[in-house]
Backbone of each chain as ProteinMPNN parsed JSONL, in Angstrom:
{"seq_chain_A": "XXXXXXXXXXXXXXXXXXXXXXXXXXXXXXXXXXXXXXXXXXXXXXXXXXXXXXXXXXXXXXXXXXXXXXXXXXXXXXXXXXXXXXXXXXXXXXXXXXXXXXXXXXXXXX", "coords_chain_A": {"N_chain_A": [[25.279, 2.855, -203.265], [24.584, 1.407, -205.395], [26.626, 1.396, -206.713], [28.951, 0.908, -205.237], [28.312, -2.043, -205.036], [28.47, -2.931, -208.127], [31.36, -2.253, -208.431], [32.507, -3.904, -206.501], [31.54, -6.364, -207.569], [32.731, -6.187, -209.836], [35.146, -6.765, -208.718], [35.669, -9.023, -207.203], [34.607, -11.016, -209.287], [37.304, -11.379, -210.712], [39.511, -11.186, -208.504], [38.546, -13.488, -206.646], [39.313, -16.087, -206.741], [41.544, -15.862, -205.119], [40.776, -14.902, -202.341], [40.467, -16.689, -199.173], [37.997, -18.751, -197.839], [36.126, -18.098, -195.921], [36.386, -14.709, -196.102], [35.247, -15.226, -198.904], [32.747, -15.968, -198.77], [31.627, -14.047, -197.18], [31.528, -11.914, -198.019], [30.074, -12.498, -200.573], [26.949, -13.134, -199.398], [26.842, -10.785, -198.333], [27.365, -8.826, -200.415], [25.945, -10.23, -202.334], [23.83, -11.652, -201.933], [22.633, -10.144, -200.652], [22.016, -9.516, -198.101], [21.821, -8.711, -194.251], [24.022, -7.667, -192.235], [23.686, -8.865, -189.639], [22.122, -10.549, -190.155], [24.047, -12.735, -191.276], [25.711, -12.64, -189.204], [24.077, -14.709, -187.863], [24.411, -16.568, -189.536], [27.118, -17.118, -190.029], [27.99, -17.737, -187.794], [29.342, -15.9, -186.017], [30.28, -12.23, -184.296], [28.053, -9.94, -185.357], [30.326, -7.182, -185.453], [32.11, -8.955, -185.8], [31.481, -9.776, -188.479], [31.096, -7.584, -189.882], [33.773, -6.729, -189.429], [35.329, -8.843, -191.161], [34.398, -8.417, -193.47], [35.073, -6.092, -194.18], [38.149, -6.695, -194.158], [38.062, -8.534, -196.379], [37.234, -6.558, -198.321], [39.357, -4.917, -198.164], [41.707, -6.983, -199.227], [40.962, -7.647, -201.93], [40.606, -4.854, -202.901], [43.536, -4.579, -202.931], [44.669, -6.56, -204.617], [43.899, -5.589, -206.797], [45.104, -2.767, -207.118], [47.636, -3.88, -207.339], [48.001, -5.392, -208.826], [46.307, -4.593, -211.108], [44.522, -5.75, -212.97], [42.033, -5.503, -214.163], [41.977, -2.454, -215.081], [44.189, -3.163, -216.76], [42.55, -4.706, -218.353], [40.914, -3.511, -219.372], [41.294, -1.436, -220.953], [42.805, -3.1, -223.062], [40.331, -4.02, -224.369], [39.616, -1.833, -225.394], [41.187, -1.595, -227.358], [41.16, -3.109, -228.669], [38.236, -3.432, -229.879], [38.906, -0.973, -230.947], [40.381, -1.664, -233.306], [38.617, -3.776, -234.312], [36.054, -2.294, -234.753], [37.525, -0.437, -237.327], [38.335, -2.348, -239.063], [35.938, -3.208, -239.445], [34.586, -0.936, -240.917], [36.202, -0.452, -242.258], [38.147, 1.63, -242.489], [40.845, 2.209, -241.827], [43.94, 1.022, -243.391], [45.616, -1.748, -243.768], [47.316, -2.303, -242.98], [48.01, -0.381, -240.788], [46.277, -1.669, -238.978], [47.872, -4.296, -238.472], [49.735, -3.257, -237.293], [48.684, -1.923, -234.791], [47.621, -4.366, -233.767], [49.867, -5.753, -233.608], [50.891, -4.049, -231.187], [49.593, -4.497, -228.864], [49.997, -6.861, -228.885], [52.828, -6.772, -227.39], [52.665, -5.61, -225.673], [51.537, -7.181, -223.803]], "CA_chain_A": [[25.328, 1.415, -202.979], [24.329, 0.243, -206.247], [28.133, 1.321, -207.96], [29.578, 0.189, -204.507], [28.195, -3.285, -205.771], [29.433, -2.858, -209.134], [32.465, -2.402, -208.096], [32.875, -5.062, -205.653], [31.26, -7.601, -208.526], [34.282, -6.501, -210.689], [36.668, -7.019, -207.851], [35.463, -10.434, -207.222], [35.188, -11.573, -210.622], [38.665, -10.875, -211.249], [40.266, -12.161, -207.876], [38.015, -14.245, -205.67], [40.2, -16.73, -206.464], [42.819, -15.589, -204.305], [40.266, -14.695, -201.265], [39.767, -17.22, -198.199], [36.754, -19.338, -197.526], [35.668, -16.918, -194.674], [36.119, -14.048, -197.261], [34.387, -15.346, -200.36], [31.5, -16.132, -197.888], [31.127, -12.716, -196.349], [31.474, -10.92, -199.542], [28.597, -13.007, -201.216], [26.236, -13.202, -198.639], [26.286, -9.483, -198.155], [26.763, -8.073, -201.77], [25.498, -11.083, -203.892], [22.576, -12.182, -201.598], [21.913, -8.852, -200.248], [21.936, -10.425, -196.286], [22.212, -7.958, -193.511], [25.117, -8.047, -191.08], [22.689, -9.383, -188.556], [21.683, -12.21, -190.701], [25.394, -12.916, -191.711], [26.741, -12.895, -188.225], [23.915, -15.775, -187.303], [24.571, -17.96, -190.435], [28.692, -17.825, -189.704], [28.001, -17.732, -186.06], [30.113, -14.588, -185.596], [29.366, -11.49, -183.91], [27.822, -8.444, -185.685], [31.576, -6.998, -185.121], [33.148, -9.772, -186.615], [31.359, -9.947, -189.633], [31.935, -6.115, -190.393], [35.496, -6.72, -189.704], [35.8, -9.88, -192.016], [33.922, -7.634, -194.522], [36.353, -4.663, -194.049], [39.407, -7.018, -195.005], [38.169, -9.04, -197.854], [37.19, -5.369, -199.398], [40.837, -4.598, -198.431], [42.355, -7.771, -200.211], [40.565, -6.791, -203.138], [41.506, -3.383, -203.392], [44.697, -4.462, -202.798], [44.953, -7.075, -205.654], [43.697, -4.646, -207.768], [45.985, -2.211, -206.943], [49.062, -4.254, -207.532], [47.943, -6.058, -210.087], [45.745, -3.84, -212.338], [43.846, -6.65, -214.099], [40.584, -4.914, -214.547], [42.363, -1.659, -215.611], [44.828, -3.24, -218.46], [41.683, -5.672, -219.456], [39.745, -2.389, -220.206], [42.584, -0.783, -222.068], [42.999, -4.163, -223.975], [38.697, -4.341, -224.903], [39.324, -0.523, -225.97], [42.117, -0.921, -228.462], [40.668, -4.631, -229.528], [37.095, -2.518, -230.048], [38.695, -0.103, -232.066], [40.642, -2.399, -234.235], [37.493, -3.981, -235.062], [35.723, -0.902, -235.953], [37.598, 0.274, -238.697], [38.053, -3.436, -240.101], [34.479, -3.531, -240.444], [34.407, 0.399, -241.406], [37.191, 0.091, -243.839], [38.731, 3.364, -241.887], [42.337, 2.23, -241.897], [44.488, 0.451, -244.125], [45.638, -3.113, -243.209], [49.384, -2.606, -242.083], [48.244, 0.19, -239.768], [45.782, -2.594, -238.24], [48.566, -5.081, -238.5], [51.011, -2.417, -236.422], [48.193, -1.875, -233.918], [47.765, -5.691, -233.257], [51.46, -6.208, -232.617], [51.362, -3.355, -230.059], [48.778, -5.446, -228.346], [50.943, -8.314, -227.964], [53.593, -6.626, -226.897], [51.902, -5.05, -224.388], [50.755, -8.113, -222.458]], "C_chain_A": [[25.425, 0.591, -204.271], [26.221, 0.145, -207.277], [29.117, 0.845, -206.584], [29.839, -1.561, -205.212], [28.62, -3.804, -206.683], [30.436, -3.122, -208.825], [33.256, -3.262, -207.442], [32.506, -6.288, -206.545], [32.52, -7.728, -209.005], [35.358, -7.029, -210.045], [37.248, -8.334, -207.875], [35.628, -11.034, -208.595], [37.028, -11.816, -210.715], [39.521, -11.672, -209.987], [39.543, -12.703, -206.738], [38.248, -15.448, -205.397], [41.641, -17.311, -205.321], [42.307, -15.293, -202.729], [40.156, -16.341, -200.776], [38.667, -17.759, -198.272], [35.899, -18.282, -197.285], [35.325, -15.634, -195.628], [35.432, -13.984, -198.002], [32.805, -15.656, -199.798], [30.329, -14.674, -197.677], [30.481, -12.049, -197.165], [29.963, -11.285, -200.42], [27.561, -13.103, -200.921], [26.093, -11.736, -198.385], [26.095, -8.57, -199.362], [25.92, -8.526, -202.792], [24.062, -11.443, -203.521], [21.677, -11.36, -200.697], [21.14, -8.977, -198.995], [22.349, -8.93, -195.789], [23.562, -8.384, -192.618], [24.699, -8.919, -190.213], [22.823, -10.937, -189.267], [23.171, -13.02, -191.079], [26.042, -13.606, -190.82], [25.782, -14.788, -187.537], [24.16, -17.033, -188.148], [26.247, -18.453, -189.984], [28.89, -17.875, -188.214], [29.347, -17.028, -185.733], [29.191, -13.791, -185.101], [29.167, -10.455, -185.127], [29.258, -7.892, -186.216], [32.175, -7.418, -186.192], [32.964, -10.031, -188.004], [31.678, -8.444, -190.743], [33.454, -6.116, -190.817], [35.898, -7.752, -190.903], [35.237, -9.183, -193.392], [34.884, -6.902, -195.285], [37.922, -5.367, -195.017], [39.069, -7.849, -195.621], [38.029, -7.803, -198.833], [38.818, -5.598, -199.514], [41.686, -5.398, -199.095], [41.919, -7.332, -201.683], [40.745, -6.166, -203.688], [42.979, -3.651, -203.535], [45.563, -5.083, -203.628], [45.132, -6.587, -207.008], [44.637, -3.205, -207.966], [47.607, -2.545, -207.163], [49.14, -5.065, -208.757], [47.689, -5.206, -211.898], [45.282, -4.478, -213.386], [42.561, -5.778, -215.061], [40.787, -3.022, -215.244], [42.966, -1.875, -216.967], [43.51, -4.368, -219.316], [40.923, -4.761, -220.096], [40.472, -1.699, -220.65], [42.823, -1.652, -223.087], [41.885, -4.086, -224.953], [38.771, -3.224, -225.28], [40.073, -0.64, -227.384], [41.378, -2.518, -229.428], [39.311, -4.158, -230.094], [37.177, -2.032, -231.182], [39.306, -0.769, -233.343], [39.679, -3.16, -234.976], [36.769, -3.145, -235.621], [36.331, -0.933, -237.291], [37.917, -1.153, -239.37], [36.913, -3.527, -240.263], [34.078, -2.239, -241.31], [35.187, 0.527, -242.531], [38.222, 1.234, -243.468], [40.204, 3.452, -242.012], [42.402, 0.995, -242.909], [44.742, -0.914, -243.602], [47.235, -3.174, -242.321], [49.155, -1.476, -240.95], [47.708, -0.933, -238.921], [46.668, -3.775, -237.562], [49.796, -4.65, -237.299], [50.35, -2.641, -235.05], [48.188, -3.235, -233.133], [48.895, -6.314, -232.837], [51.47, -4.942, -231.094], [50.165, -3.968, -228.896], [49.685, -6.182, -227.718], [52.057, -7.608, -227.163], [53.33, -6.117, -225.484], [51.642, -5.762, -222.859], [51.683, -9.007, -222.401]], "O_chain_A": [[26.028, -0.475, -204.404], [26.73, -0.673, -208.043], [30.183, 0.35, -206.948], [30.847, -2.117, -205.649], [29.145, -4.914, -206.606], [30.715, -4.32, -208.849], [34.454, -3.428, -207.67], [33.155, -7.306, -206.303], [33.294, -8.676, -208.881], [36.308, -7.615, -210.565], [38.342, -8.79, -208.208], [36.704, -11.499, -208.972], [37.527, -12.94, -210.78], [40.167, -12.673, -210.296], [40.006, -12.311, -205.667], [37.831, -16.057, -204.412], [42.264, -18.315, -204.977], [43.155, -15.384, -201.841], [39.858, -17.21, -201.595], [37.992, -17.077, -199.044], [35.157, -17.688, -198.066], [34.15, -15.452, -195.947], [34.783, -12.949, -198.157], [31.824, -15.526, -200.531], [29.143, -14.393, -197.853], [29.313, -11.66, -197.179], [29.068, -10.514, -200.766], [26.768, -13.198, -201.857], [24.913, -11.452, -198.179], [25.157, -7.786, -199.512], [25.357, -7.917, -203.702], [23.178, -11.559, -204.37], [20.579, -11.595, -200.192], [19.964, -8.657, -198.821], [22.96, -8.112, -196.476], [23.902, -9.56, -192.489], [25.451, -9.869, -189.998], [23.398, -11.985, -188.974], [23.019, -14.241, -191.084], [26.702, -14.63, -190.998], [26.385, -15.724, -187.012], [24.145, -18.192, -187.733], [26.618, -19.593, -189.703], [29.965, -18.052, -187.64], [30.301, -17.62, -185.228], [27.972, -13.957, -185.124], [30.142, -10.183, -185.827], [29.466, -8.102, -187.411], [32.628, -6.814, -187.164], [33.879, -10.411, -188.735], [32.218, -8.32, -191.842], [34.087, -5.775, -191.817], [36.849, -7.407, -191.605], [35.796, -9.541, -194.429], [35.335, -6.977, -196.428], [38.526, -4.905, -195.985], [40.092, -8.531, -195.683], [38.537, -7.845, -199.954], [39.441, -6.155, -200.418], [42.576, -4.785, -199.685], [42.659, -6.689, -202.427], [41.053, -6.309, -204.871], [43.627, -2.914, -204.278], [46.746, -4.759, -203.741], [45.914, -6.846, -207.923], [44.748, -2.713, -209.089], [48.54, -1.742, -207.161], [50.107, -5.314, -209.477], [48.25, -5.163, -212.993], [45.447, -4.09, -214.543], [42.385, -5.59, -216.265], [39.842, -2.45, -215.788], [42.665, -1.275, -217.999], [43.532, -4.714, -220.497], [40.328, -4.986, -221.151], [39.727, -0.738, -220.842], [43.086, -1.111, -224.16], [42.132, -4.073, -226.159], [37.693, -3.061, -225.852], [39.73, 0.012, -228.371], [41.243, -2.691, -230.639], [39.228, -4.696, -231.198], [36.427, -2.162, -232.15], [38.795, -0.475, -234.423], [39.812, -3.255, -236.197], [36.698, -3.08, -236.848], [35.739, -1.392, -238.269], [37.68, -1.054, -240.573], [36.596, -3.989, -241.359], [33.347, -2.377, -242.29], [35.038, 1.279, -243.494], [39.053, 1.622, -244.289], [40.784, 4.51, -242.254], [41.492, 0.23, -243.227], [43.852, -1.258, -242.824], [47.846, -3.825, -241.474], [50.025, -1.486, -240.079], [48.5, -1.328, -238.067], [46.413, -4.214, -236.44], [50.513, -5.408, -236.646], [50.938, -3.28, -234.177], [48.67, -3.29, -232.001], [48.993, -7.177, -231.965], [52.128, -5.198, -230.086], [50.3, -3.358, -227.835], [50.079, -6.229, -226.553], [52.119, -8.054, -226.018], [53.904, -6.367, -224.424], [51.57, -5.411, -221.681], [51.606, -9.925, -221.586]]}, "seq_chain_B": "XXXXXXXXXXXXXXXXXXXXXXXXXXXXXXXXXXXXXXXXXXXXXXXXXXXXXXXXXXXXXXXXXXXXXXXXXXXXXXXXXXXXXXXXXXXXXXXXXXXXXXXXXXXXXX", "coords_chain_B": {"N_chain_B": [[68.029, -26.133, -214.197], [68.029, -23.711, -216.035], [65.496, -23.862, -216.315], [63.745, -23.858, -214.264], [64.49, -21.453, -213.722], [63.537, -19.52, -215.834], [60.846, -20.246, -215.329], [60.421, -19.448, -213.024], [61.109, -16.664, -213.317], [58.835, -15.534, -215.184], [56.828, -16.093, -213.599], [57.589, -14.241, -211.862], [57.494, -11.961, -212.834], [55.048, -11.38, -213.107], [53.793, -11.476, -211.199], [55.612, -9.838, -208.424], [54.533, -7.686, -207.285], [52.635, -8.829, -205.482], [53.964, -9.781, -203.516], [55.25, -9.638, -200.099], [58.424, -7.729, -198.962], [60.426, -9.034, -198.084], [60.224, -11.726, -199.469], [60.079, -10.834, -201.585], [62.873, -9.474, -202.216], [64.634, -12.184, -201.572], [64.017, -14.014, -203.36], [64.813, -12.326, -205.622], [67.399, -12.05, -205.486], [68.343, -14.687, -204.868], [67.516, -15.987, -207.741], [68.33, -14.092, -209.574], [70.554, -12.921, -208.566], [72.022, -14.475, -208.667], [73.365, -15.766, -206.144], [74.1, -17.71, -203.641], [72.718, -19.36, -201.074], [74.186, -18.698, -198.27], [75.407, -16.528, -199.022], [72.871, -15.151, -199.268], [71.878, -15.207, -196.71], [73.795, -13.91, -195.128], [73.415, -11.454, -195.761], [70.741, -11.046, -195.772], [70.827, -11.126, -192.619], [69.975, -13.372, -191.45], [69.601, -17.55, -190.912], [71.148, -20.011, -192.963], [69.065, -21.787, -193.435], [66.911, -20.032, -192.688], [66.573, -18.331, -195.108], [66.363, -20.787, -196.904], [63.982, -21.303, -196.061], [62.23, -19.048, -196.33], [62.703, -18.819, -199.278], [61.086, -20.967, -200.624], [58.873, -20.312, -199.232], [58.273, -18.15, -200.795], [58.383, -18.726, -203.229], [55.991, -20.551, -203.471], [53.94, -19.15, -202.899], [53.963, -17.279, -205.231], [53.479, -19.72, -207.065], [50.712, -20.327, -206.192], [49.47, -17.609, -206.574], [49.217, -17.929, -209.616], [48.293, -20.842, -210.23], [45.366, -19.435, -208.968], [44.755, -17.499, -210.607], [45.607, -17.827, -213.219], [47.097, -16.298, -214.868], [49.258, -15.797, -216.572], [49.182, -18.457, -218.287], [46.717, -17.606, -219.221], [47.134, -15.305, -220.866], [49.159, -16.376, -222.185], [47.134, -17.797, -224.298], [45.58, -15.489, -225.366], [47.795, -13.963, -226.426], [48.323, -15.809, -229.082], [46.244, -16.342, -230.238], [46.102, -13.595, -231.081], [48.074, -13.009, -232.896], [47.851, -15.085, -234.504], [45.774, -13.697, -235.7], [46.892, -11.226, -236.953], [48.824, -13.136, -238.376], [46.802, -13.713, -240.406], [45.932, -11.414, -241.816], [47.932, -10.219, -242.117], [48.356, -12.549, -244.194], [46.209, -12.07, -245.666], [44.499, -15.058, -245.603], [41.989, -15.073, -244.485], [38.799, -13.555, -244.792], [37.806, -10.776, -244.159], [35.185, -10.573, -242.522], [35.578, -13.392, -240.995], [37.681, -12.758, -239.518], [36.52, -10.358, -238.073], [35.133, -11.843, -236.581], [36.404, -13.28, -234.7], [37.826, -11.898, -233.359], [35.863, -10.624, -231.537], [35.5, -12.521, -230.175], [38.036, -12.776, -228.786], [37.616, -10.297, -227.147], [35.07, -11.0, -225.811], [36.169, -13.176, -223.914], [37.287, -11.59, -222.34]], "CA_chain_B": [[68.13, -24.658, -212.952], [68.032, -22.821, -216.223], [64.131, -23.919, -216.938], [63.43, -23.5, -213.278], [64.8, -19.665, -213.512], [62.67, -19.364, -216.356], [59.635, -20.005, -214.623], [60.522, -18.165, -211.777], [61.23, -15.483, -214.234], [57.423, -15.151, -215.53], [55.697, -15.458, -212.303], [57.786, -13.235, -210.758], [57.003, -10.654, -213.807], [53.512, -11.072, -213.331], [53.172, -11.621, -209.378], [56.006, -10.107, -207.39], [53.965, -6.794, -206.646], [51.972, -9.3, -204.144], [54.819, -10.279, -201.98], [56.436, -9.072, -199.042], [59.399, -7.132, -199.502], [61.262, -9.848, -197.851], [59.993, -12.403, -200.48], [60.744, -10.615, -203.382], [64.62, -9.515, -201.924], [65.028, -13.801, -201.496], [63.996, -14.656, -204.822], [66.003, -11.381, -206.396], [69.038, -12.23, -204.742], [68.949, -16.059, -205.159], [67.649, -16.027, -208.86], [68.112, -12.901, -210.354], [71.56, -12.059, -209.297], [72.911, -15.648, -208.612], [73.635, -16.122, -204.813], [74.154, -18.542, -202.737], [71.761, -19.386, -199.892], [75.112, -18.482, -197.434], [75.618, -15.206, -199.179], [72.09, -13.967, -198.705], [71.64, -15.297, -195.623], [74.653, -13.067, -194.145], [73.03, -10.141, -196.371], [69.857, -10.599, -194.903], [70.628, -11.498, -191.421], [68.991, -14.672, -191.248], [70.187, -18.57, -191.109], [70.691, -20.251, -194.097], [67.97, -22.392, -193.029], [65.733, -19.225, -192.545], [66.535, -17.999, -196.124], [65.794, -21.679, -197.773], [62.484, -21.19, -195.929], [61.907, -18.113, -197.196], [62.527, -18.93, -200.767], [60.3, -22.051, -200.709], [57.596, -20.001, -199.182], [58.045, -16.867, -201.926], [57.437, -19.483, -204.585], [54.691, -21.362, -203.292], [52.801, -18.105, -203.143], [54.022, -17.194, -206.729], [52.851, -20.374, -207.481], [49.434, -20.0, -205.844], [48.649, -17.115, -207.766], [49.581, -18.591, -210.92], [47.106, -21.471, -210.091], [44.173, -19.561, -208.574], [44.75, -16.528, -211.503], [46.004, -18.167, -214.443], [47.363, -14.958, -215.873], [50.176, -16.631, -217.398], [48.307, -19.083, -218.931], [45.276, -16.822, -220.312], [47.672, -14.327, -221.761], [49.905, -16.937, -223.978], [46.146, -17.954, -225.24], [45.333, -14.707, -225.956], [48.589, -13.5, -227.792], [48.278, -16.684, -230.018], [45.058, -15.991, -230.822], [46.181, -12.328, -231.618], [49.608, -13.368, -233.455], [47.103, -15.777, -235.475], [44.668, -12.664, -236.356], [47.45, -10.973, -237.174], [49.45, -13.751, -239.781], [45.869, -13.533, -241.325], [45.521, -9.974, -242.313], [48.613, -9.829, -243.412], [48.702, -13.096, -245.888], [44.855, -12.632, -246.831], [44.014, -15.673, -245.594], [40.994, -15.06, -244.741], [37.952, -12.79, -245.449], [37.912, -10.271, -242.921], [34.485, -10.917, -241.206], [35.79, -14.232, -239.639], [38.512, -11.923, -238.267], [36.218, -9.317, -237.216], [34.427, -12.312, -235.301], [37.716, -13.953, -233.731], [37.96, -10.484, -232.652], [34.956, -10.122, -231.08], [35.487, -13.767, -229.181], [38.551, -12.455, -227.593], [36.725, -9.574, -226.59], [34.689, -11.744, -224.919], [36.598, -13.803, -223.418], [38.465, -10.887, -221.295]], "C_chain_B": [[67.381, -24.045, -214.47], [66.309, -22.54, -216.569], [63.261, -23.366, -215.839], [63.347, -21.454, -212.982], [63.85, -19.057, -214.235], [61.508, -18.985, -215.926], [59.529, -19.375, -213.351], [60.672, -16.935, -212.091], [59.759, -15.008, -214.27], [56.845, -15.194, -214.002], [56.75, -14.208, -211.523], [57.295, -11.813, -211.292], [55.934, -10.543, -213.633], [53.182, -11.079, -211.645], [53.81, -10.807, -208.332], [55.648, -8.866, -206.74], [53.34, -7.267, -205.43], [53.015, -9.736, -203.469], [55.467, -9.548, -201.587], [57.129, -8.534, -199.625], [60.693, -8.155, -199.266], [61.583, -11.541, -199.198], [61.022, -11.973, -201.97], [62.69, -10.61, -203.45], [64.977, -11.115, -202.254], [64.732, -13.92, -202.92], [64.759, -13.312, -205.852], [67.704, -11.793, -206.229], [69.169, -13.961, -205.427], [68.608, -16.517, -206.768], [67.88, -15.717, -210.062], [69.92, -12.86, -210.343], [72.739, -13.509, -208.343], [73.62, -16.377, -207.563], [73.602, -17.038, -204.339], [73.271, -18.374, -201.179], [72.522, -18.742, -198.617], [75.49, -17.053, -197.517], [74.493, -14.176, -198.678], [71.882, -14.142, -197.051], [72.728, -14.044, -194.188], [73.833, -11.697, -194.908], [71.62, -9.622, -195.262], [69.596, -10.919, -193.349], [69.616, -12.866, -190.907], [69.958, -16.198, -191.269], [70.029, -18.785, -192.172], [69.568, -20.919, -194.348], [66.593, -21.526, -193.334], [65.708, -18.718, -193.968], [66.179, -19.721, -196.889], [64.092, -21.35, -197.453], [61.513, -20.326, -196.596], [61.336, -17.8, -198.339], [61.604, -19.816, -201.228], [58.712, -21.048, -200.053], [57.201, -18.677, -200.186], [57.575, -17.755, -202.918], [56.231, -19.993, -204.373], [53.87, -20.344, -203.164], [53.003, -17.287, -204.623], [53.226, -18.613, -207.365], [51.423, -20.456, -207.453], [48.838, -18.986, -206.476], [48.726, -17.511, -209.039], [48.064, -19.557, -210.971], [45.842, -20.806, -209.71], [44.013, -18.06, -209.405], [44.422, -17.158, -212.419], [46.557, -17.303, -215.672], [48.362, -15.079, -217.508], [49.923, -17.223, -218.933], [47.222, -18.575, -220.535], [45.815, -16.265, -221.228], [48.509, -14.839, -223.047], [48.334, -17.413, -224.703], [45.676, -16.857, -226.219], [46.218, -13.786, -227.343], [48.351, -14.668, -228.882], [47.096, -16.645, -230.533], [45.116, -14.264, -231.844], [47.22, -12.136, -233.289], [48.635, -14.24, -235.013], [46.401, -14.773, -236.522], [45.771, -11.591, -237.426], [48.373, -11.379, -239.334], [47.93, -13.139, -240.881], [45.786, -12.975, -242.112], [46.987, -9.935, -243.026], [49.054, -11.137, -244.666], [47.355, -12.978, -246.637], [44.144, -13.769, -246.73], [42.507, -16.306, -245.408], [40.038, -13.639, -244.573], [37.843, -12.09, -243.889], [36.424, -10.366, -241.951], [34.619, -12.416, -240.611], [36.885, -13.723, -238.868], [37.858, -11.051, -237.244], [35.603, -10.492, -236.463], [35.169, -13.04, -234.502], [38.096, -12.411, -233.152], [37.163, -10.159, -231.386], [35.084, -11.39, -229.858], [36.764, -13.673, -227.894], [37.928, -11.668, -226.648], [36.125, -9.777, -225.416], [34.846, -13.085, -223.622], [37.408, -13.131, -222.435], [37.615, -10.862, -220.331]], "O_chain_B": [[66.175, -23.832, -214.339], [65.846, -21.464, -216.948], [62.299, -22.634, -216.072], [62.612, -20.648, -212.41], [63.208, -18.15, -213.706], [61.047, -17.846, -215.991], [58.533, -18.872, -212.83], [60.416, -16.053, -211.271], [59.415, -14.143, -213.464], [56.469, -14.175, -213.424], [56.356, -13.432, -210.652], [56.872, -10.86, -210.638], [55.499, -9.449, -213.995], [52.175, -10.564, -211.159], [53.164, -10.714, -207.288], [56.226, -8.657, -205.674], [53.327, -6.563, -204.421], [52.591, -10.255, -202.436], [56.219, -8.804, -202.218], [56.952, -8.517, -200.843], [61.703, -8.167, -199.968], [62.608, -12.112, -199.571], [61.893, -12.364, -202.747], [63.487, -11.228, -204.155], [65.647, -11.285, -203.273], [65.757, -13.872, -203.6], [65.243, -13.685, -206.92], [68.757, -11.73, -206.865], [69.965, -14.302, -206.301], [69.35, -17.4, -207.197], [67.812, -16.325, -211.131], [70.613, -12.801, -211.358], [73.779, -13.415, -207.692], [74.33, -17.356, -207.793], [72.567, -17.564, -204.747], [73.281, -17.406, -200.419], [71.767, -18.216, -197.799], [75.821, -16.38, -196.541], [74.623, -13.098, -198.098], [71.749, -13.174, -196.302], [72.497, -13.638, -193.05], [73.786, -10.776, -194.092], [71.416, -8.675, -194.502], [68.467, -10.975, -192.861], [68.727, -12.99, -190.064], [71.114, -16.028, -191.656], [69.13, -18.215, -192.79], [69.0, -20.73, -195.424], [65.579, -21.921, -193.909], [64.521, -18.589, -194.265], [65.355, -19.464, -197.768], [63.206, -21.198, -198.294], [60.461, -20.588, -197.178], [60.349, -17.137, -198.659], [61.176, -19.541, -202.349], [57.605, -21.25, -200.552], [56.047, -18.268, -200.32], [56.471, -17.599, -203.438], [55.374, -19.815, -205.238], [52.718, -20.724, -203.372], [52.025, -16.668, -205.041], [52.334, -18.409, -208.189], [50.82, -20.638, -208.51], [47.74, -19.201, -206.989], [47.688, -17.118, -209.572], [47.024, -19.203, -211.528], [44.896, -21.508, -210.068], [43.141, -17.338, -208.922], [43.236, -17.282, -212.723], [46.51, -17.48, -216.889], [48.283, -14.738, -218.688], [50.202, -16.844, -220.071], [47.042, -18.821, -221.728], [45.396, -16.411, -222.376], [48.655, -14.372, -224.176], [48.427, -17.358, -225.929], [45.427, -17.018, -227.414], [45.865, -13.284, -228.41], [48.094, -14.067, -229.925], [47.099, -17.116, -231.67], [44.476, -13.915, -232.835], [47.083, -11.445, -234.298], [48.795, -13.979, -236.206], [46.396, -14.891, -237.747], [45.397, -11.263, -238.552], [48.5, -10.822, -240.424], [48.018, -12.365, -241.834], [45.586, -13.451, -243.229], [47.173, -9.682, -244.216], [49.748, -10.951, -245.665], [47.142, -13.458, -247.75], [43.184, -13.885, -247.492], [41.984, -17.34, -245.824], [40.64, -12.63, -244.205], [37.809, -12.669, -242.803], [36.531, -10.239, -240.731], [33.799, -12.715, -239.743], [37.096, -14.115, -237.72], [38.215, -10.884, -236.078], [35.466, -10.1, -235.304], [34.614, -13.509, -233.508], [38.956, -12.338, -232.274], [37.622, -9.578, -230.403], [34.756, -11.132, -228.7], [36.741, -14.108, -226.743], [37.667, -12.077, -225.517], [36.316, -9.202, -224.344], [34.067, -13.636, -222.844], [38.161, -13.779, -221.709], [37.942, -10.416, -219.231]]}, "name": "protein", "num_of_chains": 2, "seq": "XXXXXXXXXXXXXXXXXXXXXXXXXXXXXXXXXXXXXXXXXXXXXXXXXXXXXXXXXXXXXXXXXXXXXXXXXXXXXXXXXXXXXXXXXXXXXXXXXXXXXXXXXXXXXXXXXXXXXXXXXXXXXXXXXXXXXXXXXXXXXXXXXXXXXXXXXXXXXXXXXXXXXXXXXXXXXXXXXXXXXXXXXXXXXXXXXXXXXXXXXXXXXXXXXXXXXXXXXXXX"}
């Protein structure tokens, strides 16, 4: 549950923008405020049912943003190579034109 | 047109994994490879009517992610911030721990 959560934080972060009212509701109230279904279905005055199901497809938008998009994949490929470029400028480890190479393959990248 | 193509250019590079298949065909066809609303419309079996609709509703959801992302946006901040770190190192301009900490601010900012 608890890397379910995780995982659904990152999702959100990233595009909860792009979710529905109804959606950004469900989602927060059951992962963020740690509400039962029960309690869910009497605050949006849905059934039980319906709040599962409205659950079911904001996950699935989610996944599905993430899947076509790949924000949260190239931002942690970006924070890896931006990481290590800092390293060895504070380490001294590389020279300055390899650093200088690395930082253009950055840009180009994105 | 040609500023318009432009920007239909970038969001489509960054968005057109989220649309339809019908979407993306309409805006390939009418901006990509220069068509006439009459041409695709016999291509894709539709009125020309039903292909303006089309195209007006493929952008307005390119547009919508644009606005409720900002991918666009974030990413020319971030190369110019990179492009900047970059001139630095290689004229010397400045002492490399305010690079390593404009480093560390993108970082944080992903």
């Amino acid at each position: 549950m608890l890397e379910r959560l995780e995982e659904i934080g990152k999702l959100f972060d990233y595009y909860s923008n792009l979710l529905n009212s109804k959606h950004k509701d469900v989602l927060e109230l059951y992962y963020f405020q740690d509400m039962s279904l029960s309690e869910i279905a009497e605050i949006l005055n849905v059934t039980r049912q319906g709040v599962f199901d409205l659950l079911k497809r904001a996950e699935n938008n989610l996944q599905f943003y993430e899947k076509n998009l790949g924000l949260i994949d190239k931002n942690k490929k970006i924070i890896i190579e931006l990481e290590s470029i800092r390293d060895r400028l504070i380490n001294d480890t590389d020279g300055k034109e390899i650093l200088i190479s690395d930082i253009g393959k950055i840009i180009e990248s994105m």
